[in-house]
C-alpha positions as CSV (number, residue, x, y, z in Angstrom):
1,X,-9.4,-4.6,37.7
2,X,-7.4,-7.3,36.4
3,X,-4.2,-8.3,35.1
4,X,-5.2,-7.6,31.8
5,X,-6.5,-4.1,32.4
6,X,-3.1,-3.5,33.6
7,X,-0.9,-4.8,31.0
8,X,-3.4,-3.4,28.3
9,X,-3.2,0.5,30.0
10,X,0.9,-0.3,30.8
11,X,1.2,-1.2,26.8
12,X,-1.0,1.7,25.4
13,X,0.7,4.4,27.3
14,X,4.1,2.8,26.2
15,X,3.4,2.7,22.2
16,X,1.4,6.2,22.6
17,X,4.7,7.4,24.3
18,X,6.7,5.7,21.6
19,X,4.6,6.9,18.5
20,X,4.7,10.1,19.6
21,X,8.5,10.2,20.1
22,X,8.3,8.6,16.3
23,X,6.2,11.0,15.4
24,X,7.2,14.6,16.4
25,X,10.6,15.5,14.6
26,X,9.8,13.8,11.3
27,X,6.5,15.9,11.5
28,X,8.3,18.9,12.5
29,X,10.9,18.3,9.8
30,X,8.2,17.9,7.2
31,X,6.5,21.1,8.3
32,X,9.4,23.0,7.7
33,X,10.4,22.0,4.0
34,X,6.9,22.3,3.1
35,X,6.8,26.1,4.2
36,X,10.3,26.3,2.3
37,X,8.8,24.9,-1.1
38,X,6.0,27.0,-0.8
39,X,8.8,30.1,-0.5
40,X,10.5,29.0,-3.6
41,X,7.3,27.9,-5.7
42,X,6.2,31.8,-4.6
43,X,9.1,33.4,-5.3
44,X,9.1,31.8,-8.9
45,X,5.8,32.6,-9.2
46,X,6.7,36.2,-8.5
47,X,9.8,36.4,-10.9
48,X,7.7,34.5,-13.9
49,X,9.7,31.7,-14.4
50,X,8.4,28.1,-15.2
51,X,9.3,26.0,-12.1
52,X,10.4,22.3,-12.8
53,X,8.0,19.6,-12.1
54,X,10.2,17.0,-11.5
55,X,10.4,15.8,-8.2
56,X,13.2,17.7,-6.5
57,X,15.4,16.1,-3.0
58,X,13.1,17.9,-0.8
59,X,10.0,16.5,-2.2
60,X,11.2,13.6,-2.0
61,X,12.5,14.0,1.7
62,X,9.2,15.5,2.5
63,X,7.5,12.0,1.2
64,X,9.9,9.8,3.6
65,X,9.2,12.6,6.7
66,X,5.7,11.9,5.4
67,X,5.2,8.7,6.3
68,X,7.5,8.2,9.0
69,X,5.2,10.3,10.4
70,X,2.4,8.7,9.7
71,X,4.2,5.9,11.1
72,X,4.8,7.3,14.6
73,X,1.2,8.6,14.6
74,X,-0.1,4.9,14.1
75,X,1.4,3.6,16.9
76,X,0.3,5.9,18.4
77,X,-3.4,5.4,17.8
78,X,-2.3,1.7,18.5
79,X,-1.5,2.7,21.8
80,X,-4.6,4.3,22.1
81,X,-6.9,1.7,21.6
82,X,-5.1,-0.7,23.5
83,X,-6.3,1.9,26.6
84,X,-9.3,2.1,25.1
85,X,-9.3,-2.0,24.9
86,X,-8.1,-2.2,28.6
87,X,-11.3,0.2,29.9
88,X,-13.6,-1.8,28.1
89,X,-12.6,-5.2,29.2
90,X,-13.7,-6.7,32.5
């Protein structure tokens, strides 16, 4: 076990912490418009009217949760291999 090792598992746990921290309310944000566009877009559906296409505040909310999500979740992964990267060298 060297330095290396070290400072590679040390940095992975930090940006997996990090990118998870990123990660989770945007997600969790993002989960919960989506299941409140689906209420509307069913509830239109039910009454028969046409439902606007254009792209509405929450879609475009959703899109920025979306990928600060995504974000989060690749540091994350970042973090991740760096472990991975810390394992494999010797």
């Amino acid at each position: 076990m060297t330095i290396a090792n070290i400072v590679l598992w040390g940095l992975g746990v930090v940006l997996i912490a990090v990118g998870y921290q990123r990660a989770k309310a945007p997600w969790s944000r993002y989960q919960a418009l989506k299941e409140q566009d689906a209420n509307v877009e069913r509830y239109s559906a039910w009454r028969g009217g046409v439902r606007d296409e254009s792209p509405s505040g929450a879609s475009v909310a959703m899109e920025i949760l979306r990928r600060q999500a995504q974000r989060g979740a690749l540091i994350a992964v970042v973090g991740f291999v760096l472990v991975f990267l810390g394992f494999l060298i010797r």
